[in-house]
C-alpha positions as CSV (number, residue, x, y, z in Angstrom):
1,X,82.2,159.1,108.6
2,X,84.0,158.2,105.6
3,X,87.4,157.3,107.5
4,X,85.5,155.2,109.8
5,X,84.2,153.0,106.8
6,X,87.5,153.3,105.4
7,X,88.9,151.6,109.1
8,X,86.3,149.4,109.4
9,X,87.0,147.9,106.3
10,X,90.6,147.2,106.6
11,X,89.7,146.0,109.9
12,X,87.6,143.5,107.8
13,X,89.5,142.7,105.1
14,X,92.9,142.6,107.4
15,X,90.2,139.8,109.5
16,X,89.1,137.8,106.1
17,X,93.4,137.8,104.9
18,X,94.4,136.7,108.4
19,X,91.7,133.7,108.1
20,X,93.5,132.7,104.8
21,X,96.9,132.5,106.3
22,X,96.3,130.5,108.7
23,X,96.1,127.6,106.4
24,X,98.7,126.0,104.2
25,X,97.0,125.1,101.1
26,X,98.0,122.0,99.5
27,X,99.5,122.6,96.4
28,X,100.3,119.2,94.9
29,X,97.8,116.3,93.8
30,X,98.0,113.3,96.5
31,X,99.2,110.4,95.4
32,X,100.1,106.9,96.6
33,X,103.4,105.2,96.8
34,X,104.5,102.1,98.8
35,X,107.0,102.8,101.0
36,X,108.2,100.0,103.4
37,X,107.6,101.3,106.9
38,X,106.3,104.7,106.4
39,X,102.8,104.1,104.1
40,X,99.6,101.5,104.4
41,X,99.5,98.8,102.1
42,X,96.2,98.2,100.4
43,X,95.0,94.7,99.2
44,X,92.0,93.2,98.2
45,X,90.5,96.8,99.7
46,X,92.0,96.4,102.8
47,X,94.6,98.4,104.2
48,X,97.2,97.3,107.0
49,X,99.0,99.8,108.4
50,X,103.2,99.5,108.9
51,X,104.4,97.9,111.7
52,X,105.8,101.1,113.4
53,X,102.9,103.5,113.1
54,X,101.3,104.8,116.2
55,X,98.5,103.2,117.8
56,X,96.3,106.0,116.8
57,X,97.4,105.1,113.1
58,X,96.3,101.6,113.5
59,X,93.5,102.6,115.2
60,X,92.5,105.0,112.3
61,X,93.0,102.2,109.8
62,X,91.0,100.3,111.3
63,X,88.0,102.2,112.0
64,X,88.5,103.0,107.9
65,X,88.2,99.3,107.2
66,X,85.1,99.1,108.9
67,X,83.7,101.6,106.4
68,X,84.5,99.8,103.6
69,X,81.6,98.7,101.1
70,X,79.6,101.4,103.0
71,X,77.2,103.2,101.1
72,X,77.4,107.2,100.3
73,X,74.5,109.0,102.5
74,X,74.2,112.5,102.9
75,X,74.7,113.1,106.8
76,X,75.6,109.7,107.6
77,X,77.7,109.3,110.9
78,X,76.7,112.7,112.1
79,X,73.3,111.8,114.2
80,X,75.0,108.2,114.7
81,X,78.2,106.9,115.2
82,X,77.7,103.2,113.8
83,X,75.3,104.4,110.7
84,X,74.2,102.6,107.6
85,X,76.2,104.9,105.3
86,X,78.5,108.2,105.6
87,X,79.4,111.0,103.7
88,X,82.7,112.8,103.3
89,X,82.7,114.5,107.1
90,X,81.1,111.8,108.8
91,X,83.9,109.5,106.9
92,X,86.7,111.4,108.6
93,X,84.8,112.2,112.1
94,X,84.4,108.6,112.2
95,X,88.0,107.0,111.8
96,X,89.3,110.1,114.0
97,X,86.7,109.4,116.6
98,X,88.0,105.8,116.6
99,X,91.4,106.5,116.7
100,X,90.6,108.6,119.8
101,X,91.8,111.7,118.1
102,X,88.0,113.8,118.3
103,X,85.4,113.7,120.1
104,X,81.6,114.4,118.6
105,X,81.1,115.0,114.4
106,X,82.6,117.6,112.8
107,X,80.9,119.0,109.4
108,X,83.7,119.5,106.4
109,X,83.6,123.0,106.9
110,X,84.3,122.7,110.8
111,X,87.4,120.8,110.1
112,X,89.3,124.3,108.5
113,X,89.7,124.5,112.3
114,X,90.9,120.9,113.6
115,X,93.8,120.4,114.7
116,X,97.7,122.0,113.1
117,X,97.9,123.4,109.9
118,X,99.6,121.7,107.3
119,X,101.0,118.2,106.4
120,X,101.1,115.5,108.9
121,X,103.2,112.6,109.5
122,X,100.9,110.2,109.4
123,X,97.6,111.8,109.1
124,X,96.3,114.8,106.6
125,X,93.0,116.1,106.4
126,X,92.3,117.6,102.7
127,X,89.8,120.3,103.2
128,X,87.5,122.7,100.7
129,X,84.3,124.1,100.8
130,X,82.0,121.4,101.2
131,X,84.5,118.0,101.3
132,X,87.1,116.7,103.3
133,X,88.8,113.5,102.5
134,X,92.1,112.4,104.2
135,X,95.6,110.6,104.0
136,X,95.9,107.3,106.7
137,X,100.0,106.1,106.8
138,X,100.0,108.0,102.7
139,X,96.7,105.8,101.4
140,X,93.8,108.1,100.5
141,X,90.3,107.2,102.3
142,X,87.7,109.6,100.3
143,X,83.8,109.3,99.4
144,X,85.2,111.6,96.1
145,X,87.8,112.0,93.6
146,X,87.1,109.1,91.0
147,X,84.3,107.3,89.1
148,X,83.5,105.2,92.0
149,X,82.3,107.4,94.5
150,X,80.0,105.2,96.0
151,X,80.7,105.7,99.3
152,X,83.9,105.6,101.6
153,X,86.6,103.5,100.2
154,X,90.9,103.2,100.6
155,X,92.1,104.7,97.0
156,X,94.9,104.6,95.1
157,X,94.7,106.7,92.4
158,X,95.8,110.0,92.0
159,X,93.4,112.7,92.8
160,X,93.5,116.8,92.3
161,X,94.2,118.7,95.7
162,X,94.9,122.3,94.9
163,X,93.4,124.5,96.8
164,X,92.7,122.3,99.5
165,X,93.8,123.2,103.2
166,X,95.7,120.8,105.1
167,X,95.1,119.8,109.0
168,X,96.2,117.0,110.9
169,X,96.0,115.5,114.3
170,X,98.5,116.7,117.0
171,X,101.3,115.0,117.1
172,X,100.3,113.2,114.1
C-alpha cells in the first residue's frame, strides 16, 4: 500500500511540474519603447499601429481603441461582446475576438492555455492567477498595473511582470 501512495504521488507531482513547464514565465518588467516600424504609437490615448503589422495587429488595435474610456466592471465582455465596461479577461477576449484570433470569452485563468508559449512577435498575453493584460505592436493594453486602473486603457509606463506566463496568438 505504501508503494502505491509513494507512485501515485510522483505520478502527481511529476503531473503538477510538467504543468509548470509548459510555460515560459516572463521574467523582465514590460516596458514601452518607440521603435519605427515594429511598436504602436500612442497619442492623445490612441494608438496606431505601424504600417507593416498584420491585419490581425491592426485589427487588435483597433478593437483596443474602442475600449478606451471604458469603465472597469467585474465580468464585463463575458455574457456580452459590446458591454458597458470590461475587466482584465473580457479586455483581452475582446480585442482577440476582434482581431479574429478567438472565438467565445475566455476567463484569465483559461488563457494559461491559449495559444504558444512564450513571447510573441506582435502579440503577448501576460498571465497570473487572476489577471491577464497584454502587449499590442510593444504598447501595454491593461485594466491594472498603475494608479489609474479605471478600466481598460493603452499604457506606457512600466509595469512589474515576474512571474507572469507568456502566450500569444499563432503566428503572432
Amino acid at each position: 500500500m505504501k508503494r502505491l501512495l509513494f507512485a501515485l504521488s510522483l505520478i502527481v507531482v511529476g503531473g503538477s511540474l510538467q504543468s509548470c513547464s509548459n510555460q515560459v514565465y516572463a521574467k523582465h518588467p514590460v516596458s514601452y519603447r518607440f521603435e519605427s516600424s515594429k511598436t504602436a504609437l500612442i497619442r492623445n490615448g490612441i494608438a496606431y499601429a505601424p504600417r507593416n503589422a498584420p491585419a490581425a495587429v491592426k485589427k487588435a488595435i483597433a478593437a483596443g481603441n474602442r475600449l478606451q474610456g471604458k469603465p472597469y466592471k467585474w465580468g464585463g465582455g463575458h455574457a456580452n461582446h459590446h458591454d458597458n465596461g470590461y475587466d482584465c479577461s473580457g479586455t483581452t477576449s475582446y480585442v482577440l475576438r476582434e482581431a479574429g484570433l478567438l472565438r467565445g470569452c475566455l476567463t484569465s485563468k483559461d488563457y494559461f492555455k491559449y495559444g504558444k508559449k512564450g513571447e510573441g512577435d506582435w502579440i503577448t498575453l501576460y498571465i497570473r492567477n487572476g489577471h491577464v493584460f497584454m502587449t499590442v505592436a510593444g504598447l501595454r493594453l491593461d485594466t491594472g498595473g498603475g494608479s489609474n486602473s479605471t478600466g481598460p486603457q493603452w499604457k506606457t509606463a512600466t509595469r512589474g511582470a515576474k512571474g507572469h506566463a507568456m502566450r500569444h496568438p499563432n503566428g503572432l
